[in-house]
C-alpha positions as CSV (number, residue, x, y, z in Angstrom):
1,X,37.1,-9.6,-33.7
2,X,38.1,-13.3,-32.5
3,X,40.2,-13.4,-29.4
4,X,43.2,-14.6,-31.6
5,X,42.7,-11.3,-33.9
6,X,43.9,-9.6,-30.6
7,X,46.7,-12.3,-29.5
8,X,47.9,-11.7,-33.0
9,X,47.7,-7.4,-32.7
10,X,49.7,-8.0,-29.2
11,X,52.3,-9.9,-31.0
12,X,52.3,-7.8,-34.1
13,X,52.4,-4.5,-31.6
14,X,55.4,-5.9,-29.6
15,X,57.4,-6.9,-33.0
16,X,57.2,-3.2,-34.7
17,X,58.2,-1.6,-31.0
18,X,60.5,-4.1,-30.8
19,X,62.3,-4.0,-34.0
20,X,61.2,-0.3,-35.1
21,X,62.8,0.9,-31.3
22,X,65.9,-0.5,-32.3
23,X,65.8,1.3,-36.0
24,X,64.8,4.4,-34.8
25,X,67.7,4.3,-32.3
26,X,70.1,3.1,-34.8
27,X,69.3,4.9,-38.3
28,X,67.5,7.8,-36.2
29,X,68.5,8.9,-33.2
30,X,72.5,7.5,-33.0
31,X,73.1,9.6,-36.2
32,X,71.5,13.2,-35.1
33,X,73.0,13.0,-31.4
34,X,76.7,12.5,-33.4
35,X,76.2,15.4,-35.3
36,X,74.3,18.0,-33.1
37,X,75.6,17.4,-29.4
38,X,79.8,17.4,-27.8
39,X,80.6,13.6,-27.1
40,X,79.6,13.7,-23.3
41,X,76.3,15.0,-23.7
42,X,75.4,12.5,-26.9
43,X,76.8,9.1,-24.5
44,X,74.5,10.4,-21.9
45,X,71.4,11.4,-24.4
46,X,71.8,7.9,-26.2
47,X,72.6,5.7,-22.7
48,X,69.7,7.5,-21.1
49,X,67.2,6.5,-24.5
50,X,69.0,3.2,-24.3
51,X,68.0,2.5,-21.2
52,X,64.3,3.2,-21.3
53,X,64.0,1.4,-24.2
54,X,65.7,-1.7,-22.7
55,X,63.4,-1.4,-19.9
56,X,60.2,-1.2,-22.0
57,X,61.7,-3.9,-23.8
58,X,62.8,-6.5,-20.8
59,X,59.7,-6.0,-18.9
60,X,56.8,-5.7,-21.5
61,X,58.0,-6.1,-25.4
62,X,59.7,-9.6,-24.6
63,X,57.6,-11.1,-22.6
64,X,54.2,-10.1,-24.8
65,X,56.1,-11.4,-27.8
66,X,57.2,-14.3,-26.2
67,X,53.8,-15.2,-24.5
68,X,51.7,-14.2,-28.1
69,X,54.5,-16.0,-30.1
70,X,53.7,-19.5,-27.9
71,X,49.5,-18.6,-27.8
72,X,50.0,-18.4,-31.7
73,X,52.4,-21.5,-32.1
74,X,49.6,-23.5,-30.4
75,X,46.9,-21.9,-32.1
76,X,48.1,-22.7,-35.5
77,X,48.5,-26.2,-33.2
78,X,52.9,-26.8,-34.7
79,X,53.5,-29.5,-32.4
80,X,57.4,-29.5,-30.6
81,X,57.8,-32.5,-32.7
82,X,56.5,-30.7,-35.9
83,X,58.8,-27.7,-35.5
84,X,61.8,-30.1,-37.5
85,X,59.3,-30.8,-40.7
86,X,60.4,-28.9,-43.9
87,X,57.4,-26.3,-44.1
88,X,55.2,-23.4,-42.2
89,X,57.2,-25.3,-39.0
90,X,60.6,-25.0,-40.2
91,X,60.1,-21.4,-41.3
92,X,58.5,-20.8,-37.9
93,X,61.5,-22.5,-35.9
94,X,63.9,-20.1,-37.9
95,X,62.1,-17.2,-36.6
96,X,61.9,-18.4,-32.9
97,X,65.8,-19.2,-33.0
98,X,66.1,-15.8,-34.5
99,X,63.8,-14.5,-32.2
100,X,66.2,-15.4,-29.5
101,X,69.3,-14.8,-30.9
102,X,67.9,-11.1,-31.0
103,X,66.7,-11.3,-27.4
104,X,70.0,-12.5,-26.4
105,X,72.3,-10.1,-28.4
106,X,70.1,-7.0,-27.1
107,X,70.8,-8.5,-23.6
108,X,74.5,-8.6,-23.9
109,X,74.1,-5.2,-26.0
110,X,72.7,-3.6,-22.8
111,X,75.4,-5.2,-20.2
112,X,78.1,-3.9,-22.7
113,X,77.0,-0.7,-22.5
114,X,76.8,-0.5,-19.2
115,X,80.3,-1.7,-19.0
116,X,82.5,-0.6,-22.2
117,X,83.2,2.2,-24.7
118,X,80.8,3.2,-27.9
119,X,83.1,1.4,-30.2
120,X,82.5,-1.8,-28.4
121,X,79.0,-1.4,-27.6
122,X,78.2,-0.5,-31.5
123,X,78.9,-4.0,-33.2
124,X,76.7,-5.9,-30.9
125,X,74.0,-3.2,-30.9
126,X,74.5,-3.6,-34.8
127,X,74.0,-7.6,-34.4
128,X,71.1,-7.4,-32.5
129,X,69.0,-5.0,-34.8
130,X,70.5,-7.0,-37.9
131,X,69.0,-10.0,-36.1
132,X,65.8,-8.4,-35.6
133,X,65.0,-7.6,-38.9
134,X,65.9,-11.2,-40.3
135,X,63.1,-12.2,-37.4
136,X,60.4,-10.0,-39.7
137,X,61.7,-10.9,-43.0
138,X,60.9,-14.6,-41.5
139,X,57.3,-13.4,-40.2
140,X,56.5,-12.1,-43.2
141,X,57.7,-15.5,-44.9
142,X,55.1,-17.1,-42.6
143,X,52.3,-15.4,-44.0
144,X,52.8,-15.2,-47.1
């Protein structure tokens, strides 16, 4: 086991809690809160999950992928320069843009929550996971 085999575990860890938190919430745990608890009780249930989950994801899942992601880009040694070349670079700048897209859209998916009604907090939450999964579909375009 190489010091890069664990940079890589770290990243691959943070992706699947990353992305697999926001598919649990969303296929998982959003579904059986509408059909088992009175309206009140499921905002609270889902805003209270919500919010761990943003927590664990502002202060440890984004910053491990974000610090692995670099170690990895540098490792593999895709130059700034090199991330415009048709190839491994180009398929890897589509998943960092992605990556931040996702990053960004769970952001404002968390301050319209905190602010606005289910039915507008939905479509972004939506985006972000939507997002998230074209980030994986990329990942596994990069090592295939």
């Amino acid at each position: 086991m190489t010091f890069w085999t664990i940079v890589r575990f770290l990243h691959l860890i943070a992706a699947i809690l990353w992305v697999g938190g926001q598919l649990t919430l969303s296929l998982i745990i959003r579904p059986v809160a509408d059909r088992m608890v009175d309206s009140e009780t499921k905002r609270d249930l889902v805003t209270a999950i919500g919010s761990r989950y943003g927590r664990i994801a502002s202060l440890a899942l984004i910053p491990i992928l974000l610090a692995t992601g670099l170690a990895l880009t540098y490792h593999h040694g895709v130059e700034f320069g090199g991330l415009r070349l048709p190839s491994y670079a180009a398929t890897l700048t589509a998943k960092i843009i992605l990556a931040f897209v996702s990053f960004g859209l769970a952001m404002a998916h968390g301050m319209v929550a905190m602010r606005s009604s289910s039915a507008a907090v939905r479509p972004v939450g939506v985006s972000s996971t939507t997002v998230a999964v074209l980030v994986v579909l990329a990942a596994a375009m990069l090592v295939g």
